[in-house]
C-alpha positions in Angstrom: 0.0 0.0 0.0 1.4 3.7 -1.2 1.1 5.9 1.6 -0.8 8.8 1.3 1.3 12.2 0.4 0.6 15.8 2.3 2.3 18.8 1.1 4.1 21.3 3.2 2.2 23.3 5.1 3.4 27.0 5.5 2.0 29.2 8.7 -0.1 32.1 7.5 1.3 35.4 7.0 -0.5 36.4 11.0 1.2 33.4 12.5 4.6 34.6 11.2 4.4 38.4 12.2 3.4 37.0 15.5 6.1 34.4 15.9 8.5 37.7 14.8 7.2 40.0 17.5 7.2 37.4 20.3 11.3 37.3 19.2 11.6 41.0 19.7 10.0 41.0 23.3 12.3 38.6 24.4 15.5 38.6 25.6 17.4 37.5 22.4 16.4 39.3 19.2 17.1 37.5 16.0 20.1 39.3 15.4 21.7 38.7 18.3 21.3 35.2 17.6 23.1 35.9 14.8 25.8 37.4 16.4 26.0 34.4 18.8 26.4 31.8 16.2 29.4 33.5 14.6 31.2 34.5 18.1 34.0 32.1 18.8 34.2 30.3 22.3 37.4 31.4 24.2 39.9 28.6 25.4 41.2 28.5 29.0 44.7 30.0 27.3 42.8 33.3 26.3 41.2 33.4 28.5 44.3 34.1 30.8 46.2 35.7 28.6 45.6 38.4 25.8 47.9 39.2 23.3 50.0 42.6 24.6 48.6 42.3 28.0 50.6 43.9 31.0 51.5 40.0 32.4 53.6 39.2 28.9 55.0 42.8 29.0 56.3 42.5 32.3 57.6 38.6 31.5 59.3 39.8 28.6 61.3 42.9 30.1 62.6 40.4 33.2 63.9 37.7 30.5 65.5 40.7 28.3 66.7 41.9 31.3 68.1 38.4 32.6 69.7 37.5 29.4 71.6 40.7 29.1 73.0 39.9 33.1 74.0 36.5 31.8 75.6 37.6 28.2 77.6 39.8 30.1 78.5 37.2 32.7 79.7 34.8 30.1 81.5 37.7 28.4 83.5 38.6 31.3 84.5 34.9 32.3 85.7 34.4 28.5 87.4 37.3 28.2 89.0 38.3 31.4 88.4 35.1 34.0 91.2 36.8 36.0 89.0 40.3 36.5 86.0 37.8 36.9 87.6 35.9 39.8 89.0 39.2 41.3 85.4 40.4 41.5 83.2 37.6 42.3 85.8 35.5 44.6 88.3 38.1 45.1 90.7 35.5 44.0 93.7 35.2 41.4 93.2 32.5 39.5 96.2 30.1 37.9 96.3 29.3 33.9 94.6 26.1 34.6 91.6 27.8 36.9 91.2 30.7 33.9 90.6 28.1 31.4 87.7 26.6 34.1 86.3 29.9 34.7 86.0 30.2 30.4 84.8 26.5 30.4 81.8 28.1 32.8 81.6 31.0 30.6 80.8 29.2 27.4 78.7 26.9 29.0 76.6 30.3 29.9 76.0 31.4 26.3 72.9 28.4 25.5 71.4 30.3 29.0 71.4 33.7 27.5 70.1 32.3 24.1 67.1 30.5 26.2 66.0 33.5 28.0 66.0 35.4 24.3 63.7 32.9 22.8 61.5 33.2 26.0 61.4 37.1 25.7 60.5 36.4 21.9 57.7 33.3 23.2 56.3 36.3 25.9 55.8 39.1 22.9 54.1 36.6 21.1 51.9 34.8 24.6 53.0 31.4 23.3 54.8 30.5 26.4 52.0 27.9 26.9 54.2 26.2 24.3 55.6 22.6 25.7 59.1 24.0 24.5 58.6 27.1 26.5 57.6 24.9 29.4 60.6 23.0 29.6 63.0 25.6 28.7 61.3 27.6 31.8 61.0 24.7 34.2 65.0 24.1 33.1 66.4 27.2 34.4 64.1 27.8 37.3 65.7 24.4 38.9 69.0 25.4 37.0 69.1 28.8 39.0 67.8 27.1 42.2 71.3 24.4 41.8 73.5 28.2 41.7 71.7 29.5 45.1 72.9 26.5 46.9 76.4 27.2 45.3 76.1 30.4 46.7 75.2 29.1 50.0 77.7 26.9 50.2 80.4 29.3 49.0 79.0 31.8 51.8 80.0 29.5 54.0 83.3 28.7 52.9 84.1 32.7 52.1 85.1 32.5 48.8 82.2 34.8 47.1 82.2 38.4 47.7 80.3 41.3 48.5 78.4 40.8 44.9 77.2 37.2 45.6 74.0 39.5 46.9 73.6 40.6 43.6 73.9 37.2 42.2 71.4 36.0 45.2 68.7 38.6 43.5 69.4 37.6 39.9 68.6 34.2 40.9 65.7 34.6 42.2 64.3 37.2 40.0 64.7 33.9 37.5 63.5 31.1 39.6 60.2 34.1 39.9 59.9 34.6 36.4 60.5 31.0 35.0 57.9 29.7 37.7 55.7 32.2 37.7 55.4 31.7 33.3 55.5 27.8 33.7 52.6 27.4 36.1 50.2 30.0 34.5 50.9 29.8 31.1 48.1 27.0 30.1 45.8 28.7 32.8 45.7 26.4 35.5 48.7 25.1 38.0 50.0 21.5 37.0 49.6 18.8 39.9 52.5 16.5 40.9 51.3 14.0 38.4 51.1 15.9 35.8 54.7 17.0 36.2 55.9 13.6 36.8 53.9 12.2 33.6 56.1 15.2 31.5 59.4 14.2 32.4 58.9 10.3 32.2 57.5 11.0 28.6 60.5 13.6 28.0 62.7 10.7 28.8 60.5 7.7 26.5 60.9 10.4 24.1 64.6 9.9 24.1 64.5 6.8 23.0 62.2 7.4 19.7 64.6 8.5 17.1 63.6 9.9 13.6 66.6 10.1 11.7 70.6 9.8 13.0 70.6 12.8 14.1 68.0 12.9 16.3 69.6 9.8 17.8 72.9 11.4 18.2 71.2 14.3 19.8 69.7 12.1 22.3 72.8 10.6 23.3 74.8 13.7 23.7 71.7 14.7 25.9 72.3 11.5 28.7 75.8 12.3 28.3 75.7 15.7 29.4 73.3 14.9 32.0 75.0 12.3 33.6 78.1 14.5 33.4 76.3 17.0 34.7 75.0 15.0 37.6 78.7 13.2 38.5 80.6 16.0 38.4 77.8 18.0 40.5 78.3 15.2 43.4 81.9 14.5 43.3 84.3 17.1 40.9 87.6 16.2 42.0 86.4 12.1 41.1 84.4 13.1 37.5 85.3 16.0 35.9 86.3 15.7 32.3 89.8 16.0 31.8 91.5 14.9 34.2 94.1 17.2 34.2 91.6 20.0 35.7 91.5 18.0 38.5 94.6 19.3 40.1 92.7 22.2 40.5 91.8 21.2 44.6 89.9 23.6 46.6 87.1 25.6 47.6 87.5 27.5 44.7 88.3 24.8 42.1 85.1 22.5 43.0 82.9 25.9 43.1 83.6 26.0 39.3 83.7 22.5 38.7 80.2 22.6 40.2 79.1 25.6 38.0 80.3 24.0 35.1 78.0 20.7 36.2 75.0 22.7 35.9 75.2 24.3 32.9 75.9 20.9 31.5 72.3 19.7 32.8 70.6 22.8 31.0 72.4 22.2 27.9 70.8 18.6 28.4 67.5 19.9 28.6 68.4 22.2 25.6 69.6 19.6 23.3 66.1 17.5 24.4 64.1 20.3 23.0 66.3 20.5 19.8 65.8 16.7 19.0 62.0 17.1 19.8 61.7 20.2 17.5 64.0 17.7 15.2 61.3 14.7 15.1 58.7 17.4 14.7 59.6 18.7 11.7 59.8 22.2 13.4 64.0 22.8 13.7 63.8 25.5 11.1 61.5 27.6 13.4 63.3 30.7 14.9 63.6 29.6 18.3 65.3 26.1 17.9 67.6 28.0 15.3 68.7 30.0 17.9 69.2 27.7 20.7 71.5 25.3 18.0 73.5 28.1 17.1 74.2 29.4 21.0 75.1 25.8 21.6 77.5 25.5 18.3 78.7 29.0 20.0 79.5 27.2 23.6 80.9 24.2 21.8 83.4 26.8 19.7 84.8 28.4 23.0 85.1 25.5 24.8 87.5 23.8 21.9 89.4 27.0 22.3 89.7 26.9 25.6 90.7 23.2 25.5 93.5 23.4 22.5 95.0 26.6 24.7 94.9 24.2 27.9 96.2 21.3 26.0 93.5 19.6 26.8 92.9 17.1 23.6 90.4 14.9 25.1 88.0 17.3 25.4 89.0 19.0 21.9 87.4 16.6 20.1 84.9 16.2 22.4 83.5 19.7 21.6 84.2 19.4 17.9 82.2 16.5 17.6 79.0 17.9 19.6 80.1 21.4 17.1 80.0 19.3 13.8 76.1 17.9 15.3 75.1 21.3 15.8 76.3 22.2 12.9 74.6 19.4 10.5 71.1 19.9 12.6 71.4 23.9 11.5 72.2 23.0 7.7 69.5 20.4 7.6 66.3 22.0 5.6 
């Protein structure tokens, strides 16, 4: 059986004048439900953060500010470790404790860079960015590892009247890098969720794209365990040997120093060789980072070849020719 077919019935033209006027005396008139429809729904990120707002402003003058401190610091140790020593330790330093004091100073150039790309990620509000994230997460803990340096060499006298300016720099960045890191997604990671980004931070290591990206994690473990030994016991670890000799207060403040630039530059090369397996090491910021890092590398092999210190030559030339290769690659 065909079922029986009704055509469309249309309202009369009363029914739709009053339908029309009962829109107007409500709340929402028909163009505002218009205007609804197109409006876009804001994210929790917007929501917190506007583009230009007085938060980023602020954020990006103290990581100018902080990366200009640290550029000159590096400076100084490179090219005068003597007038650096005299300053900060009041201290004369020997040929082989210059060429440590330029070993920290080199190491001090990837910092610098990382506070740049931050300034340029706080212009911009993209420090929500998990690169941004790490990279501020690295150098709060990396300045809170220099405060118990300072501590320690407080009580063993051998800072000087300016380790209260290096106390404030310090914490200014342990302020700013926390302060960006726990608001930048708009609410404050638990304990879980931090724990959850470093275990898949380190699985990450492990899942290599290309050669490079494997050698890149490899030189990341290697500076991190470097980092960590020489941290706990200079005089036993520190690569070479012959700086060693260097016994001390003094000689293990440096050594130490050295240690934890070595575990930022870990955390550095982590977010090169994700950027790497991302497709995204042509971008600006991971540009940037490569080259402060083929920078470091550079002064350290000078540093080495005027210590005669061969070992860790070609150490610093092979991590230079990496860097190198991961800025040429297209």
């Amino acid at each position: 059986m065909i079922a029986s077919w009704q055509p469309l019935r249309v309202a009369p033209p009363s029914a739709r004048k009053a339908f029309t006027s009962s829109l107007k005396g409500s709340h929402c008139s028909p163009r505002n439900l218009r205007l609804q429809r197109r409006a876009p729904v804001a994210s929790a990120s917007s929501a917190t953060s506007s583009p230009g707002s007085s938060e980023s402003k602020n954020l990006a003058l103290s990581y100018a500010g902080l990366a200009a401190v640290f550029a000159a610091s590096a400076a100084a140790r490179l090219a005068s470790p003597q007038f650096y020593a005299g300053l900060a330790h009041d201290a004369c330093p020997n040929g082989l404790a210059e060429g440590l004091i330029r070993l920290s100073g080199a190491t001090l150039i990837p910092i610098a860079a990382a506070l740049w790309t931050l300034k340029g990620a706080a212009d911009h509000d993209r420090l929500g960015s998990n690169t941004y994230r790490r990279l501020n997460l690295g150098l709060a803990a990396w300045a809170a590892a220099n405060l118990t340096l300072l501590a320690k060499g407080a009580a063993s006298h051998v800072v000087t009247w300016c380790s209260g300016l290096q106390t404030a720099v310090y914490v200014s960045l342990i302020a700013a890098c926390s302060y960006a890191w726990s608001t930048s997604t708009g609410y404050a990671p638990t304990g879980r969720q931090i724990i959850d980004g470093v275990t898949d931070d380190i699985r990450a290591l492990f899942k290599n794209s290309s050669w490079l990206s494997g050698a890149l994690s490899l030189l990341s473990v290697v500076a991190a365990s470097a980092g960590v030994l020489t941290l706990a016991e200079p005089f036993q670890y520190f690569q070479p040997e012959a700086f060693r000799v260097l016994n001390g207060v003094l000689g293990a403040w440096y050594m130490r120093s050295y240690s934890t630039n070595l575990l930022f530059i870990a955390i550095m090369l982590t977010a090169l060789k994700d950027a790497l397996d991302r497709g995204r090491h042509t971008a600006s910021t991971f540009r940037l980072l490569a080259q402060a890092g083929l920078a470091a590398s550079l002064a350290e092999m000078a540093t080495f070849y005027f210590t005669g210190q061969d070992s860790g030559l070609i150490r610093e030339a092979v991590i230079a020719a990496l860097l190198a290769a991961y800025l040429a690659k297209d």
